[in-house]
PDB file of N, CA, C and O in Angstrom:
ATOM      1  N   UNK A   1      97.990  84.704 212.304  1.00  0.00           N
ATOM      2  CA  UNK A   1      98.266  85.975 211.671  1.00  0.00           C
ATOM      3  C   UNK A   1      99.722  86.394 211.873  1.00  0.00           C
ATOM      4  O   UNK A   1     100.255  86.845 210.859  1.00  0.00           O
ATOM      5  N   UNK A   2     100.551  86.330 213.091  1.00  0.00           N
ATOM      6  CA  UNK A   2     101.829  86.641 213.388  1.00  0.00           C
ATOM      7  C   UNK A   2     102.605  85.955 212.419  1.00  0.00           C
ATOM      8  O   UNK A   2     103.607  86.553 212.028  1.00  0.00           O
ATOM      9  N   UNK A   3     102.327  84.639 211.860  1.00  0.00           N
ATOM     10  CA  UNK A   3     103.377  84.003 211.050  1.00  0.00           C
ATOM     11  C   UNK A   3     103.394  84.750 209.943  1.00  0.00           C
ATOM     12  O   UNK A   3     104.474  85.119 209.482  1.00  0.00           O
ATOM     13  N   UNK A   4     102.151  85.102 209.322  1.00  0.00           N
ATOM     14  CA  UNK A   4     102.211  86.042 207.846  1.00  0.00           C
ATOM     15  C   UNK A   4     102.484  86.975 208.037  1.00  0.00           C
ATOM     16  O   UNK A   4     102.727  87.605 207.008  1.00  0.00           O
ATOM     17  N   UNK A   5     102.599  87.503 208.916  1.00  0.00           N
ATOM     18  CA  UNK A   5     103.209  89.211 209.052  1.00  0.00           C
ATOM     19  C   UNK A   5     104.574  88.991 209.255  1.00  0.00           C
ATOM     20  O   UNK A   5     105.312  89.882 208.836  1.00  0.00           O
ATOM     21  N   UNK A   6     105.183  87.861 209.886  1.00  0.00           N
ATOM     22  CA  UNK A   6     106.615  87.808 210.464  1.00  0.00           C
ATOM     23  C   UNK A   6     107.094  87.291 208.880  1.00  0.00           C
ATOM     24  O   UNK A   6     107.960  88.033 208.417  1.00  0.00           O
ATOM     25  N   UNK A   7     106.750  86.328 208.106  1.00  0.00           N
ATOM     26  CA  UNK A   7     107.189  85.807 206.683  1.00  0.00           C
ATOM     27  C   UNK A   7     106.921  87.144 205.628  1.00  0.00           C
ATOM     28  O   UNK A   7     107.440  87.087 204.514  1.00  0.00           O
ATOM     29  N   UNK A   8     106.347  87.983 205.892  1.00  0.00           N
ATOM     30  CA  UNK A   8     105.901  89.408 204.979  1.00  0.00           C
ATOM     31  C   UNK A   8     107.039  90.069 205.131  1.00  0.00           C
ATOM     32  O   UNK A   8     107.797  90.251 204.178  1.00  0.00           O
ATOM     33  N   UNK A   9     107.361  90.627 206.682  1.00  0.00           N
ATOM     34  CA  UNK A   9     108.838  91.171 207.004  1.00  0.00           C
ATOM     35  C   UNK A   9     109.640  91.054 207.074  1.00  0.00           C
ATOM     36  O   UNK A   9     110.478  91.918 207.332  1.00  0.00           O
ATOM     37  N   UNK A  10     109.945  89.110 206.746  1.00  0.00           N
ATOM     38  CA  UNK A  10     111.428  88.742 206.626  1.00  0.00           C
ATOM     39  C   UNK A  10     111.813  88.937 204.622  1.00  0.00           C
ATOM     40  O   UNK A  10     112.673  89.449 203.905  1.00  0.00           O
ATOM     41  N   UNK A  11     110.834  88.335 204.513  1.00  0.00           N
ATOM     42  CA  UNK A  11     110.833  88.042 202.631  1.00  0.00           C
ATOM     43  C   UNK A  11     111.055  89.733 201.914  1.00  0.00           C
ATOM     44  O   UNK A  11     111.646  89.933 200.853  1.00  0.00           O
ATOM     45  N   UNK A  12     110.529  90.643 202.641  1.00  0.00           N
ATOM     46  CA  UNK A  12     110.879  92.173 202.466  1.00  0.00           C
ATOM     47  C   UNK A  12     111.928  92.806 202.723  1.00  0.00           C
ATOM     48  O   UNK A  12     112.690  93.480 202.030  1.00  0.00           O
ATOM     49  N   UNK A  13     111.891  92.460 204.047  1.00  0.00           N
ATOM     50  CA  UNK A  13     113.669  93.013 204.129  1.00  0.00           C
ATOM     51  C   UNK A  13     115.091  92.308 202.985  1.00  0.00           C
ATOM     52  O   UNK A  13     116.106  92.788 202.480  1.00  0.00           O
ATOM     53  N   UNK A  14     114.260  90.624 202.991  1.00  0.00           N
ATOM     54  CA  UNK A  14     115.303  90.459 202.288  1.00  0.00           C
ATOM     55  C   UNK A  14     115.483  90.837 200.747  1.00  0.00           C
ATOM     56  O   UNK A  14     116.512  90.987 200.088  1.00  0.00           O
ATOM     57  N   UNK A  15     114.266  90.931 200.429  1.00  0.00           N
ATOM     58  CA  UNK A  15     114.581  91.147 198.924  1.00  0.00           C
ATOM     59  C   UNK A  15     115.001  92.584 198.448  1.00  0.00           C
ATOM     60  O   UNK A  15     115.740  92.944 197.532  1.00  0.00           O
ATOM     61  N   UNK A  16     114.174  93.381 199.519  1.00  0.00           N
ATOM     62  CA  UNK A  16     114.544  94.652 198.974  1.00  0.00           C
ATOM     63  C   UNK A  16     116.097  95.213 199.124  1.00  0.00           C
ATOM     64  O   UNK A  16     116.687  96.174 198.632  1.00  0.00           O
ATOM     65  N   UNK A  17     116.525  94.019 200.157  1.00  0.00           N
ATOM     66  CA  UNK A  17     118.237  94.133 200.646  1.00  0.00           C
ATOM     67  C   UNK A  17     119.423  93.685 199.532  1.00  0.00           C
ATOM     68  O   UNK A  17     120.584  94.083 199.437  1.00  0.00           O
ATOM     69  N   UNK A  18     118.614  92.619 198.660  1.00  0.00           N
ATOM     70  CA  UNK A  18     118.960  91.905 197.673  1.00  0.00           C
ATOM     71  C   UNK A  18     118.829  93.390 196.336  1.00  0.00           C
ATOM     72  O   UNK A  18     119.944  93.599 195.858  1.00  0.00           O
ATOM     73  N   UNK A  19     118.102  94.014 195.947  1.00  0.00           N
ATOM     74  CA  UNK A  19     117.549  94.776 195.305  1.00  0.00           C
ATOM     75  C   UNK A  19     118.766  95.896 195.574  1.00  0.00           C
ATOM     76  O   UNK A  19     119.810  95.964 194.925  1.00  0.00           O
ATOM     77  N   UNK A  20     118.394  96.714 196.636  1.00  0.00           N
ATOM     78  CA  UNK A  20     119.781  97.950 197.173  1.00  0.00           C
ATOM     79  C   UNK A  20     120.889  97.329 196.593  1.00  0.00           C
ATOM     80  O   UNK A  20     121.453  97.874 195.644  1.00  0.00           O
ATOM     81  N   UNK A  21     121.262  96.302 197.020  1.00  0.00           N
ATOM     82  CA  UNK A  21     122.697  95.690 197.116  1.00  0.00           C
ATOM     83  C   UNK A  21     123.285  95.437 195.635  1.00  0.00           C
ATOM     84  O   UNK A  21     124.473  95.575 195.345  1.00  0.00           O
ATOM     85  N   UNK A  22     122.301  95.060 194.777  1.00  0.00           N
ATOM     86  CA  UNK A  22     122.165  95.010 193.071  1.00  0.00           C
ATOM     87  C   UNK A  22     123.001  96.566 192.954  1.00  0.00           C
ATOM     88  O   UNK A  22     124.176  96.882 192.762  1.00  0.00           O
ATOM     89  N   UNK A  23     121.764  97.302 193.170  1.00  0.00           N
ATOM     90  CA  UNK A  23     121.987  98.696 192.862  1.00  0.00           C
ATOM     91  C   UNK A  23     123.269  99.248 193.238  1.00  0.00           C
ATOM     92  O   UNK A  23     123.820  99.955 192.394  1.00  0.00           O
ATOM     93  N   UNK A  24     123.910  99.039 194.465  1.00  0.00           N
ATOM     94  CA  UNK A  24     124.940  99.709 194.393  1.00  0.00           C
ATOM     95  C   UNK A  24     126.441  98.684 193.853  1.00  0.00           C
ATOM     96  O   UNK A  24     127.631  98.997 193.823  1.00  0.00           O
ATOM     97  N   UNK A  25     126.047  97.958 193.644  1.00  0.00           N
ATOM     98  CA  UNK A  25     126.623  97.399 192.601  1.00  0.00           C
ATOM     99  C   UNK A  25     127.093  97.603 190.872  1.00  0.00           C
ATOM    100  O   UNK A  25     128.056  97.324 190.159  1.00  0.00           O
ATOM    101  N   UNK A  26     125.843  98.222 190.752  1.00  0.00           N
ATOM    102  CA  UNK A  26     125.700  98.905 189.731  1.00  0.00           C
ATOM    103  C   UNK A  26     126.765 100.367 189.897  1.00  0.00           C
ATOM    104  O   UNK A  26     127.777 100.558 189.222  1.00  0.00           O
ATOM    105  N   UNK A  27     126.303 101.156 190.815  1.00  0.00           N
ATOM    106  CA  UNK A  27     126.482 102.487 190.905  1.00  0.00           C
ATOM    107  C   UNK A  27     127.952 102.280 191.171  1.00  0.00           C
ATOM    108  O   UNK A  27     128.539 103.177 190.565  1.00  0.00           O
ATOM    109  N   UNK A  28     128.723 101.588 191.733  1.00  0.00           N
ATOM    110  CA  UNK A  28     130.478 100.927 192.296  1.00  0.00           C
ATOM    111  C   UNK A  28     130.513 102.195 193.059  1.00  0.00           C
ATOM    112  O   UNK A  28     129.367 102.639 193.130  1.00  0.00           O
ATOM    113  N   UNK A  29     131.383 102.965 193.666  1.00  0.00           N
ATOM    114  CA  UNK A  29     132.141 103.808 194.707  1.00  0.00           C
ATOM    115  C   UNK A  29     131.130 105.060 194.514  1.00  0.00           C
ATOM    116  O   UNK A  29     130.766 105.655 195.528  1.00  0.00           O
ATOM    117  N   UNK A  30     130.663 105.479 193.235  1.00  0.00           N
ATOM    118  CA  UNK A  30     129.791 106.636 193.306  1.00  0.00           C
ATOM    119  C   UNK A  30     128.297 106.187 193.970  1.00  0.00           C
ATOM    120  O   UNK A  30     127.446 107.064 193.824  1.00  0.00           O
ATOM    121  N   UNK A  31     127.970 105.326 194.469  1.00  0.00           N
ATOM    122  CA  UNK A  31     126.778 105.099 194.625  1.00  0.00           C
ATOM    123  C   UNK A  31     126.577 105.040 196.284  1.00  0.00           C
ATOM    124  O   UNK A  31     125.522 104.919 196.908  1.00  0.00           O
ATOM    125  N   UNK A  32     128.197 105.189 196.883  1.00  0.00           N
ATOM    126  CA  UNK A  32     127.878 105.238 198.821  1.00  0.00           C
ATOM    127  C   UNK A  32     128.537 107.271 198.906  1.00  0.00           C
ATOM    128  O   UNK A  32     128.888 107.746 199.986  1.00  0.00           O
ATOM    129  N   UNK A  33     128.556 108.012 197.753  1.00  0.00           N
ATOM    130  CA  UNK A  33     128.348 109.472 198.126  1.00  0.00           C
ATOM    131  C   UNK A  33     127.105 109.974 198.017  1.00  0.00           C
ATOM    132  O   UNK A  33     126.159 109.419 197.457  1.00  0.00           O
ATOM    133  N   UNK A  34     127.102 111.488 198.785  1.00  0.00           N
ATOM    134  CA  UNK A  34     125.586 112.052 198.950  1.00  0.00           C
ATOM    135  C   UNK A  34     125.195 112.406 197.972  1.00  0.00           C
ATOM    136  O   UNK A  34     124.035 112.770 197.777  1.00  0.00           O
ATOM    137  N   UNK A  35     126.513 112.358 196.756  1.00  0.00           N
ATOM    138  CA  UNK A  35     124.982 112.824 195.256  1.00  0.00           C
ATOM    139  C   UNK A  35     124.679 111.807 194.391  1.00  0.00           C
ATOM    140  O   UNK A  35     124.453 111.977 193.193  1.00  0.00           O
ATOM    141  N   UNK A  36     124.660 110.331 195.191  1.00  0.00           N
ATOM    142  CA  UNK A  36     123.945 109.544 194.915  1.00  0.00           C
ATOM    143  C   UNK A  36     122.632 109.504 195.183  1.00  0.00           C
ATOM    144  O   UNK A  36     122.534 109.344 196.400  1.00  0.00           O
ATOM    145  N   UNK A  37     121.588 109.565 194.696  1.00  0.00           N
ATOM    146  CA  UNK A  37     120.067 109.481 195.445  1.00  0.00           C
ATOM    147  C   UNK A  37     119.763 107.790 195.829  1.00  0.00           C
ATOM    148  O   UNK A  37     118.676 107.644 196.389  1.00  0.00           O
ATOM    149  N   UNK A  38     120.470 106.634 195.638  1.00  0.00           N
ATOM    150  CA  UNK A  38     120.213 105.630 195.973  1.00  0.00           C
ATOM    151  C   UNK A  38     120.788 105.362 197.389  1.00  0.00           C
ATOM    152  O   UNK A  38     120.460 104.453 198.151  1.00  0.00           O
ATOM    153  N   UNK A  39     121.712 106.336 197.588  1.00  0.00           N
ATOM    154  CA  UNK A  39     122.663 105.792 199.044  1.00  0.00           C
ATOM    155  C   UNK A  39     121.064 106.211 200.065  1.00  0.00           C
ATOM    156  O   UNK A  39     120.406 105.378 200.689  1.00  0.00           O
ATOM    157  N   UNK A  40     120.947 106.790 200.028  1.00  0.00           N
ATOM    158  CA  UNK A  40     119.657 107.376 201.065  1.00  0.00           C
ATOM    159  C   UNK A  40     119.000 105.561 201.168  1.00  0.00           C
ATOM    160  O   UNK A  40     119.139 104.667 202.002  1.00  0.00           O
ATOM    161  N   UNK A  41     118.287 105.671 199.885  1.00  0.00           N
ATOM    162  CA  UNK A  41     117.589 104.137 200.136  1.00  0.00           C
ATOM    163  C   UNK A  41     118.162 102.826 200.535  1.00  0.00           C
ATOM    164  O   UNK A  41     117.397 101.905 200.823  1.00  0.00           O
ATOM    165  N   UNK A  42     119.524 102.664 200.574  1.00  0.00           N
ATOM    166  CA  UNK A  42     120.359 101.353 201.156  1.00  0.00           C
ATOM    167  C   UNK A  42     120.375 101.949 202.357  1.00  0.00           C
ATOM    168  O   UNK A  42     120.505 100.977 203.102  1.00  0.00           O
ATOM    169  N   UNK A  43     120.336 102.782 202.958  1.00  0.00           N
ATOM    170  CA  UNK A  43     120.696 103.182 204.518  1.00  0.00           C
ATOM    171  C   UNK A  43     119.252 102.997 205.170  1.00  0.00           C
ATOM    172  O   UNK A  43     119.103 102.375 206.222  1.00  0.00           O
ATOM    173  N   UNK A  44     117.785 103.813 204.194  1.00  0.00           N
ATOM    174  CA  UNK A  44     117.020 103.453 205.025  1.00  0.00           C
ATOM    175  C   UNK A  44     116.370 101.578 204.764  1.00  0.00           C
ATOM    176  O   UNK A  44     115.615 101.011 205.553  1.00  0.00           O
ATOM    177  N   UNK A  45     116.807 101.100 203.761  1.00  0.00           N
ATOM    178  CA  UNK A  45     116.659  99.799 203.722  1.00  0.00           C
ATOM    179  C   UNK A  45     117.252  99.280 204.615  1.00  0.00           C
ATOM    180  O   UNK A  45     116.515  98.624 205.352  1.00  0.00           O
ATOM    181  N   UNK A  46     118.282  99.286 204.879  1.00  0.00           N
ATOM    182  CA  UNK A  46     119.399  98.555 206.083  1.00  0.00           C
ATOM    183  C   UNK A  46     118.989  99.203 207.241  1.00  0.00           C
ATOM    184  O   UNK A  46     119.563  98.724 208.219  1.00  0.00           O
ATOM    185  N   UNK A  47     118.306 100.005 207.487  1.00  0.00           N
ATOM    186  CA  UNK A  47     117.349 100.599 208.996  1.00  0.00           C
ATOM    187  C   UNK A  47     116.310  99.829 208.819  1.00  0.00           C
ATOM    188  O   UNK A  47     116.266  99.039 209.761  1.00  0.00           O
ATOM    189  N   UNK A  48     115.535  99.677 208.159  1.00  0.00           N
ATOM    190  CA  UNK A  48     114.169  98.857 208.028  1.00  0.00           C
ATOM    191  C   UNK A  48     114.546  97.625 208.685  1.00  0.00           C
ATOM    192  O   UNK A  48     113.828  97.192 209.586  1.00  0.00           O
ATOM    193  N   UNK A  49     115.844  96.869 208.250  1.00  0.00           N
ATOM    194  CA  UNK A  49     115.917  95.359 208.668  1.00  0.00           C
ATOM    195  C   UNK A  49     116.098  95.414 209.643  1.00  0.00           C
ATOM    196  O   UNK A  49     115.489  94.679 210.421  1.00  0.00           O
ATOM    197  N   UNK A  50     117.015  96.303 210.066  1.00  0.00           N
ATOM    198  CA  UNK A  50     117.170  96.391 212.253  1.00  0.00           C
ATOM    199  C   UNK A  50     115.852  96.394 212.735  1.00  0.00           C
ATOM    200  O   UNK A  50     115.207  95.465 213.221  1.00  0.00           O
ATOM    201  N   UNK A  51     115.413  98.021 212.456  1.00  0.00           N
ATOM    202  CA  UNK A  51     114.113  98.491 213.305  1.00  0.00           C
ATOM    203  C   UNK A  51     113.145  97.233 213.289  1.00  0.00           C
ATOM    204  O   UNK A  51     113.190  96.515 214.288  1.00  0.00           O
ATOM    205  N   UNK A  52     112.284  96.890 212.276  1.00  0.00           N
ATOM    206  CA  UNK A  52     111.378  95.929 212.148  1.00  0.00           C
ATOM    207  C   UNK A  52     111.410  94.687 213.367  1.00  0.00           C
ATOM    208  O   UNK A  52     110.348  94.240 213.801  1.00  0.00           O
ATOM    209  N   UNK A  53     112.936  94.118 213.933  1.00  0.00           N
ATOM    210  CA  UNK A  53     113.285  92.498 214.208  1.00  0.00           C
ATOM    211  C   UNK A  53     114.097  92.196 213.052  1.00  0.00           C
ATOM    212  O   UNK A  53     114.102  92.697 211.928  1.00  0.00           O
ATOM    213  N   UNK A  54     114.695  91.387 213.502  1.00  0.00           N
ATOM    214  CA  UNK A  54     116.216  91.000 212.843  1.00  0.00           C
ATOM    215  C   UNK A  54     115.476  89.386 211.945  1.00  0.00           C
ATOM    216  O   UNK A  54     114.413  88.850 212.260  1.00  0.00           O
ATOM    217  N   UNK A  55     116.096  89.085 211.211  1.00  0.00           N
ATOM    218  CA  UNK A  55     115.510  87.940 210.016  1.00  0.00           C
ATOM    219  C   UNK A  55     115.610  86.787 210.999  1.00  0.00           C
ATOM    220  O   UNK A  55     115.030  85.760 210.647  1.00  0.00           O
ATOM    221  N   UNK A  56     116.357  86.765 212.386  1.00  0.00           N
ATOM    222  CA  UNK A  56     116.560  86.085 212.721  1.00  0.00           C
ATOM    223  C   UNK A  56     115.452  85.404 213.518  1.00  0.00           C
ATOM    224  O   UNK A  56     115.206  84.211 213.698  1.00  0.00           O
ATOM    225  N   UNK A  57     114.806  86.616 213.979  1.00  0.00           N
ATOM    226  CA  UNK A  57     113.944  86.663 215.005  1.00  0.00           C
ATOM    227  C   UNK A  57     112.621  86.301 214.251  1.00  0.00           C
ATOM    228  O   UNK A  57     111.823  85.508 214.750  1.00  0.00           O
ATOM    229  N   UNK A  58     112.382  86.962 212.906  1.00  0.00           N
ATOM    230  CA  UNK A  58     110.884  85.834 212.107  1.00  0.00           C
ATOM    231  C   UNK A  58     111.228  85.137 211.796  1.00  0.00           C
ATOM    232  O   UNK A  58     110.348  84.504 211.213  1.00  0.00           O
ATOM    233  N   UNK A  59     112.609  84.415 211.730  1.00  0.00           N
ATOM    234  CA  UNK A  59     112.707  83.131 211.599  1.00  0.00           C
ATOM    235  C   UNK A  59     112.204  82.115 212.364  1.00  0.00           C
ATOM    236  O   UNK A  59     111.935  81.017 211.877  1.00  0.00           O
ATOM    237  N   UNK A  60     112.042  82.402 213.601  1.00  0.00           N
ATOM    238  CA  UNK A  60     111.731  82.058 215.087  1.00  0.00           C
ATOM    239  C   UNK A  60     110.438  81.664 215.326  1.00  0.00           C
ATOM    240  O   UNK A  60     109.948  80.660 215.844  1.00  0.00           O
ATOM    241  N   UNK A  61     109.876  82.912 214.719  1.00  0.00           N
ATOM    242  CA  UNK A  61     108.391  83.439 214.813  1.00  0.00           C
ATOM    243  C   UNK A  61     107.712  82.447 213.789  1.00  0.00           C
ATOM    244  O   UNK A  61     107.010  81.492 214.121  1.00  0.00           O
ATOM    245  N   UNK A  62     107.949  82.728 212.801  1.00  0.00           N
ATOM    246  CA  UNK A  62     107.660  81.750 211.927  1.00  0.00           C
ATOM    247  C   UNK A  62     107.684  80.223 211.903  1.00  0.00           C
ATOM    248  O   UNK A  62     106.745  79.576 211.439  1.00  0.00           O
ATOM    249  N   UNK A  63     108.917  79.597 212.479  1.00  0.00           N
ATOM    250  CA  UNK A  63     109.217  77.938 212.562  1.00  0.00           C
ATOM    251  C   UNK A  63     108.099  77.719 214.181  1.00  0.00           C
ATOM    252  O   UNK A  63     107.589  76.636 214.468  1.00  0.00           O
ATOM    253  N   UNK A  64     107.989  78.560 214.740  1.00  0.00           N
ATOM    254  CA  UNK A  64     107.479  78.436 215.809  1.00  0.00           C
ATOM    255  C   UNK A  64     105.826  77.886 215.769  1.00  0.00           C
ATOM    256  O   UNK A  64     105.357  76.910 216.355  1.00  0.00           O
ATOM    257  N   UNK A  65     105.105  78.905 214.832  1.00  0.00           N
ATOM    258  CA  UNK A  65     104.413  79.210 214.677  1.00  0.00           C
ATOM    259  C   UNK A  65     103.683  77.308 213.425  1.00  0.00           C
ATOM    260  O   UNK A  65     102.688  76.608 213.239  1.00  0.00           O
ATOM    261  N   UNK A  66     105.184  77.475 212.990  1.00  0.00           N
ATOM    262  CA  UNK A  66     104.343  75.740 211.729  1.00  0.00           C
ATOM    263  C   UNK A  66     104.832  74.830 212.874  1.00  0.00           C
ATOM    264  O   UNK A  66     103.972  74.024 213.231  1.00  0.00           O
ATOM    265  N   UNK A  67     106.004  74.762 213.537  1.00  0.00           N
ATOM    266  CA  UNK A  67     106.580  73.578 214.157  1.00  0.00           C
ATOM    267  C   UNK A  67     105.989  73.460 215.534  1.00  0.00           C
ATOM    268  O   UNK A  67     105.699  72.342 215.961  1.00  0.00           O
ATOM    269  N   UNK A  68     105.833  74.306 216.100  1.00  0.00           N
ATOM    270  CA  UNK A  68     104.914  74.135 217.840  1.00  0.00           C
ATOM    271  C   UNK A  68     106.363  74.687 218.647  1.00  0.00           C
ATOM    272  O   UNK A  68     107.539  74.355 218.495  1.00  0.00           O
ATOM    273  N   UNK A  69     105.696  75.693 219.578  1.00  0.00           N
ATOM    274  CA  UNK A  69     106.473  75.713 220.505  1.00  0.00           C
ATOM    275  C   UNK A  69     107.746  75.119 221.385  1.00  0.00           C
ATOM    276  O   UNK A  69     108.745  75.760 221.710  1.00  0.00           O
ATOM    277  N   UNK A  70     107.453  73.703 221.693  1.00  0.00           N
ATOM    278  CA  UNK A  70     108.651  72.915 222.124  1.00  0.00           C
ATOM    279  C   UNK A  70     109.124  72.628 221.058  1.00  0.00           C
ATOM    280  O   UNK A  70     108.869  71.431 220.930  1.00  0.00           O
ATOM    281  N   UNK A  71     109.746  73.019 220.052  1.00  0.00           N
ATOM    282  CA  UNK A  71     110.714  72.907 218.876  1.00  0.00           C
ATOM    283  C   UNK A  71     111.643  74.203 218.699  1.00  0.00           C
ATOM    284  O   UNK A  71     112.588  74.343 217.923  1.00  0.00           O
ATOM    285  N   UNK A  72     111.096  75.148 219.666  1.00  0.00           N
ATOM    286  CA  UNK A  72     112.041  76.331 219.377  1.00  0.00           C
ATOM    287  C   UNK A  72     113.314  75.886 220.451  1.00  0.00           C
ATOM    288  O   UNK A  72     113.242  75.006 221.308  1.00  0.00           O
ATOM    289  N   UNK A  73     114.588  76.825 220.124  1.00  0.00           N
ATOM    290  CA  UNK A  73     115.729  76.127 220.586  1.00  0.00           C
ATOM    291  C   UNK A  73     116.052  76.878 221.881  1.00  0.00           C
ATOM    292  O   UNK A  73     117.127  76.634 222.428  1.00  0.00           O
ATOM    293  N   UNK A  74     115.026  77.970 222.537  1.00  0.00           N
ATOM    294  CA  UNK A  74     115.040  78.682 224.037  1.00  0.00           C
ATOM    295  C   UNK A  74     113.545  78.253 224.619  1.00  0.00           C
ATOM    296  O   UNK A  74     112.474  77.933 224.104  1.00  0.00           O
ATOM    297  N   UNK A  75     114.093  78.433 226.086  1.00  0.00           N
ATOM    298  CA  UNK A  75     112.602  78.717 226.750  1.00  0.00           C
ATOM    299  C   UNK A  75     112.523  79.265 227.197  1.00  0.00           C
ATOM    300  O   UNK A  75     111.424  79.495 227.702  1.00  0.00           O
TER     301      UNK A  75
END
């Protein structure tokens, strides 16, 4: 179960990071002021990826989880 929840929260953060990042792309310099209503959502998107574990860390979780334990690169 940890691997599908850790591949749920990496594939989320990233896309929806992919998604924001579109958007303010779109929006160019008006889209990081406060009367943008999208800046709110890239800030709490880019909080989501911290708070949650870092992509790095279900990366971990995940290879761990198909590859076996003695394949991860700490002990």
């Amino acid at each position: 179960m940890s691997k599908a929840i850790a591949m749920a929260k990496m594939f989320a953060s990233e896309w929806s990071n992919a998604a924001i990042d579109e958007v303010m792309q779109w929006q160019g310099a008006f889209g990081y002021t406060r009367e943008c209503p999208d800046q709110a959502a890239w800030r709490a998107i880019r909080s989501f990826a911290w708070a949650e574990g870092s992509k790095e860390i279900m990366r971990v979780i995940v290879s761990r989880e198909l590859l076996g334990k003695e394949y991860i690169s700490y002990k």
